[in-house]
N, C-alpha and C positions, 0 to 999 in steps of 0.2 A: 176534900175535892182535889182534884189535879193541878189545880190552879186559882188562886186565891182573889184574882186581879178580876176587875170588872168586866173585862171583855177574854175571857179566857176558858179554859176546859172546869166545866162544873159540875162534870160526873164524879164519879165514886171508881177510878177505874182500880182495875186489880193489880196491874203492876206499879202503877203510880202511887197507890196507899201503902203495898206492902214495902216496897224501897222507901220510902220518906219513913216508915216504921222503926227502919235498921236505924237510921240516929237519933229520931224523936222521941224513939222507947227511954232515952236518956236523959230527957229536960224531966224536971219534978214542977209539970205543969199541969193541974187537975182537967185542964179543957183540952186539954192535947192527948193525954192518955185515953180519956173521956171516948174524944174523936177516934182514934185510932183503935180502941177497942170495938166500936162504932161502926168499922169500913170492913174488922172483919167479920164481926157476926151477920153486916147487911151482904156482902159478898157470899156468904155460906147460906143464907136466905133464900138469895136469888138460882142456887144451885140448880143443875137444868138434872131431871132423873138419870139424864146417862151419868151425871158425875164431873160434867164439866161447869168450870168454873165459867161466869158471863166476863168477858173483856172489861166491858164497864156495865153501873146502874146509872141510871140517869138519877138526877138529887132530887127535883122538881118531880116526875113521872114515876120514879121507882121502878123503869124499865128497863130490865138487861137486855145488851148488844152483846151479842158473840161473834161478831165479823172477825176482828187481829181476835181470834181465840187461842191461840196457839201454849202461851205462854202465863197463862193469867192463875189456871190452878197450880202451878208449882212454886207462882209467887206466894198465894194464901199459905199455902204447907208450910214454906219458910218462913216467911211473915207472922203466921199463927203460931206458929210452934216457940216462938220468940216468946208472946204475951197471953196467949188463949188456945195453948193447944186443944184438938179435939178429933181424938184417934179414929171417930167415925168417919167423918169429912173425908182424913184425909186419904182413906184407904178407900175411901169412893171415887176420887179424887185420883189414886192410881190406877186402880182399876181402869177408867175410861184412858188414862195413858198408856196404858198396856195394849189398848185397842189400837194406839198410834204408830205401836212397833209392825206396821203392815205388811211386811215383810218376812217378819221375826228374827230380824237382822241384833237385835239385841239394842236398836237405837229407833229416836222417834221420828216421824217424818211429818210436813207440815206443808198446808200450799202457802204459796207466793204471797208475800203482806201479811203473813197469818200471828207473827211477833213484833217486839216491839219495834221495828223498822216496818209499820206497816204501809207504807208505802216505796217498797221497794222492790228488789228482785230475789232477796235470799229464799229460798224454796228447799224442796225434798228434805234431804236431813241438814238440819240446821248447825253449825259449832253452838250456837247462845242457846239454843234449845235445849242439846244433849247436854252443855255442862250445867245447863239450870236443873235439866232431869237426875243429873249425879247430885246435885244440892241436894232437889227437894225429896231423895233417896234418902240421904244421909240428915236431916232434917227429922224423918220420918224414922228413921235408926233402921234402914235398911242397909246396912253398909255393906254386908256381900251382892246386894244386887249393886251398888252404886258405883262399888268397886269393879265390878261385870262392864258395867255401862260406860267407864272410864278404859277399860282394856280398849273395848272396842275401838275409841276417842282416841286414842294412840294411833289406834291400829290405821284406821281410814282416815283421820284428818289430819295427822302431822304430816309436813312438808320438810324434807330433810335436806335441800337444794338442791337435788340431783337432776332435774327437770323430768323426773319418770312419775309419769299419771297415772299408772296403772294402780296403784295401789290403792285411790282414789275414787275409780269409777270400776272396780272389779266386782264391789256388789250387786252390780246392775247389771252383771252376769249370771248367764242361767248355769252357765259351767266355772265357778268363780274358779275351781284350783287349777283348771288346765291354762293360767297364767297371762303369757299374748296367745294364746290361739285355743280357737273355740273347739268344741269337740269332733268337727271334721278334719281339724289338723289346718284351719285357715286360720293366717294372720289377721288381727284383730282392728278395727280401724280405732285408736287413740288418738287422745287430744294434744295439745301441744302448748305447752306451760310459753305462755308469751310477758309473763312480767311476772318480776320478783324473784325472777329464774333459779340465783342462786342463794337467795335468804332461807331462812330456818322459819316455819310456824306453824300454828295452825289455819288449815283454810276455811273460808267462813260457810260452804256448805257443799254437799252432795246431791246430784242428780241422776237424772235416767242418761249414762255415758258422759257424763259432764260433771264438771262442779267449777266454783267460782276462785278466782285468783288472787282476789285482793285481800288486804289486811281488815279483820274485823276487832277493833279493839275491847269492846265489849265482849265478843265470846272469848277472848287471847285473856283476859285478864280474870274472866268467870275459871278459866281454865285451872289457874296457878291459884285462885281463891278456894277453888273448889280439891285440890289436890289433884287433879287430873297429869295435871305438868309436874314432873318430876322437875330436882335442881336444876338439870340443866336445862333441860326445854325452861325453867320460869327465866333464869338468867337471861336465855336467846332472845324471849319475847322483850324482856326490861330491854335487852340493848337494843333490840328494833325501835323500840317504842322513841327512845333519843336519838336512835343514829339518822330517823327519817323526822325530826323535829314534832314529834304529835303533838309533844306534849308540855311543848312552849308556851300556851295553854291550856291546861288540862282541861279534855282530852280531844282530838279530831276522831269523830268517827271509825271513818277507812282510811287506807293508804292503800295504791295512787286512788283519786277518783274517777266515778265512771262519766267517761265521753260520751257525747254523742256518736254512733256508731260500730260502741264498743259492743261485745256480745252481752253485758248486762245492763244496756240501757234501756229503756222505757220511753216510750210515746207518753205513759201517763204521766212519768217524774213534772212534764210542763217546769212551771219556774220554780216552782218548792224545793226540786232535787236537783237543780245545776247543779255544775261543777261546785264545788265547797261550800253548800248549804245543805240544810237537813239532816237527812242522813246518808248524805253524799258527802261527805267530809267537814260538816258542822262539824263545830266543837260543843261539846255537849258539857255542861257543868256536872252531869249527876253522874258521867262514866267518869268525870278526872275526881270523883268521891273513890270509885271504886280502884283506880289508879294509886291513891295516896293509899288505899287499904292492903293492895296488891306488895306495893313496894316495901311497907311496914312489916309484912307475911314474910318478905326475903330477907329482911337484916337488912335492907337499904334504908335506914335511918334519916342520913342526911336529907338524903332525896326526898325522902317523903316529907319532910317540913319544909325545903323547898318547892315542894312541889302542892304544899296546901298554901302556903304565900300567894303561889300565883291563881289556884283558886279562890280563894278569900278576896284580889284585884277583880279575880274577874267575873264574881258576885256583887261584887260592890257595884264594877260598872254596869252589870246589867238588871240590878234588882232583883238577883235569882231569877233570871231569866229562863226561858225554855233552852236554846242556844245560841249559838252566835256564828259569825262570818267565819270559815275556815280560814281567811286570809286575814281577811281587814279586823277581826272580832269583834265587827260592829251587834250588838244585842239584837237579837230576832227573836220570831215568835212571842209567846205572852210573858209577863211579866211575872212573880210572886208564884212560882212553878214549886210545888210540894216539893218533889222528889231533888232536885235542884238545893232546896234549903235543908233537907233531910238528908239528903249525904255529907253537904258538906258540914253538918255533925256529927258525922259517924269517921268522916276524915279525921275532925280536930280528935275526937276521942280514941282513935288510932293512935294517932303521932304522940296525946298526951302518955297513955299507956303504953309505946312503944311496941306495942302488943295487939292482934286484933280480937277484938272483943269475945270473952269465952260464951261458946257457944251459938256464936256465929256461923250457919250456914253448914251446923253442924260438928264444927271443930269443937274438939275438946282443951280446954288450954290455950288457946289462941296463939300466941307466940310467934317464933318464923319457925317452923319446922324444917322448913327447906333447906 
């Protein structure tokens, strides 16, 4: 379940089972493996004919939700392919993702809430989507399409600090190569980069003439996991990550957070998504897992055992918590959170190996290539 605590998530969900996977495939505990073999065969059970995987099962009802669907079969593929591969699934499993490239833009598109930020604003083509979709590629031993799916990831979401959008929102051109101006010869109306103007990254998503501006540290670090980010893009991203404090805690969600007012706020956010709560700039225990994994990937050694110190603090204080206060890191949400206690063993087993685990997410070798 997603969460262990009395008053907490005690579904079966898909990405909650398959992340707490990545480090509890490594405890030699008969009831863990047990379980975990468990979450995916019930997850593959529940498969809907198109090929999509259910968000969650409920434990009690044995009922899948596909509401945040977005994200959920590409976790099973990598998940699976770890301890129970099963090549039918997961080419059923692509297949309905291939239906997401609705464009045929060569990347997946998703509405609003449909990932694990389901309660928020990231939409159309996602960064956490697409480099999860180059994972569960390379998972799958796709690697020339994965490789495809990663050019493109370059192509339209890196931010090279020039303040030019167009490179950005030209998919959502019917005429993309005629540049700023459309096929009449008119100047195009573009957006206008209002923060982070001159930093380096990737942005956290794409829309119809729009995409979003802030830092998404989950997709920035899925990136350089996933090979997507060459050396220097992984380097840019590490030194954002310190030079804007995220990860004084590992890790805060986004940097800056979104305001009231701002063009990705939400009437819905209510009090869950203030300013540095949720996944409004929470700190999230299970992305500063994948932080100390990132950092280990680049030859940042030091870093990275400093950087599981302060997860191991901030586990302790909050009982593996769901997350915590962006500022204050008072503990929020539920307590005894799977993925939460699951990465931060896939962290220690990082830093122990200095290496990330072979076979991980794809890699052969694990090491820092970079």
């Amino acid at each position: 379940m997603a969460s262990g605590a009395a008053i907490g998530h005690h579904q079966v969900w898909a990405r909650d089972s398959m992340i707490t996977l990545l480090g509890a495939r490594f405890v030699e505990d008969r009831q863990i493996q047990s379980a975990l073999r468990a979450s995916v065969e019930l997850l593959s059970r529940k498969q809907a004919p198109s090929g999509q995987i259910a968000n969650n099962v409920d434990s009690a009802t044995l009922r899948p939700n596909f509401r945040a669907y977005a994200d959920a079969g590409l976790w099973w593929i990598i998940g699976s392919s770890l301890i129970a591969p099963d090549d039918a699934v997961t080419a059923s499993i692509l297949r309905w993702y291939e239906c997401q490239d609705v464009d045929q833009s060569g990347l997946i598109s998703m509405q609003e809430g449909a990932d694990w930020q389901d309660l928020f604003c990231t939409r159309g083509k996602g960064l956490y989507l697409n480099c999860l979709y180059v994972l569960g590629l390379r998972a799958a031993g796709r690697h020339a399409d994965a490789d495809a799916a990663a050019e493109k990831i370059n192509r339209h979401f890196w931010y090279p600090g020039d303040g030019n959008m167009l490179r950005h929102i030209s998919h959502a051109f019917s005429t993309e190569s005629k540049g700023d101006r459309d096929s009449l010869g008119r100047k195009r109306w573009l957006p206008v980069k209002r923060c982070l103007v001159e930093e380096q990254y990737y942005l956290p998503w794409l829309g119809f003439r729009a995409a979003g501006e802030w830092f998404d540290s989950l997709g920035n670090l899925l990136a350089i996991l996933s090979g997507v980010a060459d050396e220097s893009k992984a380097e840019k991203i590490l030194d954002f990550i310190q030079r804007h404090h995220l990860a004084s805690a590992p890790i805060r969600a986004i940097a800056p957070v979104i305001q009231p007012g701002d063009p990705d706020w939400r009437e819905y956010y209510g009090v869950l998504n203030a300013p540095h709560c949720y996944h409004n700039g929470g700190v999230w225990p299970f992305i500063g897992g994948f932080y100390v994994a990132a950092l280990v990937r680049c030859g940042r050694l030091r870093e990275a055992a400093e950087a599981l110190e302060k997860l191991a603090a901030l586990n302790q204080a909050g009982r593996f918590n769901e997350w915590h206060h962006g500022q204050t890191l008072a503990p929020l949400g539920v307590e005894a959170q799977a993925w939460s206690a699951g990465m931060y063993l896939f962290a220690c087993e990082c830093v122990r190996r200095s290496e990330v685990p072979e076979g991980f997410f794809g890699i052969r070798g694990g090491g820092h290539p970079l």
